[in-house]
N, C-alpha and C positions, 0 to 999 in steps of 0.2 A: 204228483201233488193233487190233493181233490180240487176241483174247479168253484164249487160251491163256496169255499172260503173268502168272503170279501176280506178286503184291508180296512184295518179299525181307522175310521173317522178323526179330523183333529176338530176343534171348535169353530175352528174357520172353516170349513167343510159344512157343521152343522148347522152355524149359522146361514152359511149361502143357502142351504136345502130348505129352512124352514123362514127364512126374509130376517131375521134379527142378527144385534150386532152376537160377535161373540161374548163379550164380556155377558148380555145376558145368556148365554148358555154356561154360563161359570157360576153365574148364579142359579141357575136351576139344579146346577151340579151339589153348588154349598145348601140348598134346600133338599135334595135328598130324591130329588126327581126325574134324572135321570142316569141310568145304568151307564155306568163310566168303571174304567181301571185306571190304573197310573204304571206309566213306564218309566222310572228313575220320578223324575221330578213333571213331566208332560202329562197331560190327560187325555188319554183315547178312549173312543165311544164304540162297540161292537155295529157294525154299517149293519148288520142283518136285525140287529135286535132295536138301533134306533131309528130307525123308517117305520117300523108298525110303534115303538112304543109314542114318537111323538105323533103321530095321527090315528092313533087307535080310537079320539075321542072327536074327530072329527065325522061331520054328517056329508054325506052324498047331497048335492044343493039340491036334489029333487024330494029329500027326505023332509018332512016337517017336524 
């Protein structure tokens, strides 16, 4: 099995990573903002793709 494969993300996961509740990351889901599947009725978020999608717009605090 390739090692590279992380296990997809649940919203409780997401939100621990990025300081918010979950429920708003359910909302960023119904606004179309971040890259999510559904398994049966559950929402899981790709770990490799949302670690760069939610801080891709974040600045390095030495950047102005």
């Amino acid at each position: 099995m390739n090692e590279n494969i992380q296990r997809p993300m649940t919203a409780k996961e997401v939100s621990e990573l990025v300081g918010v509740t979950p429920q708003q990351i359910y909302m960023q889901v119904k606004l179309g903002k971040l890259p999510h599947f559904r398994v049966g009725n559950a929402i899981r978020f790709p770990a490799n793709i949302i670690e760069t999608h939610l801080f891709k717009d974040c600045k390095n605090e030495n950047e102005v």
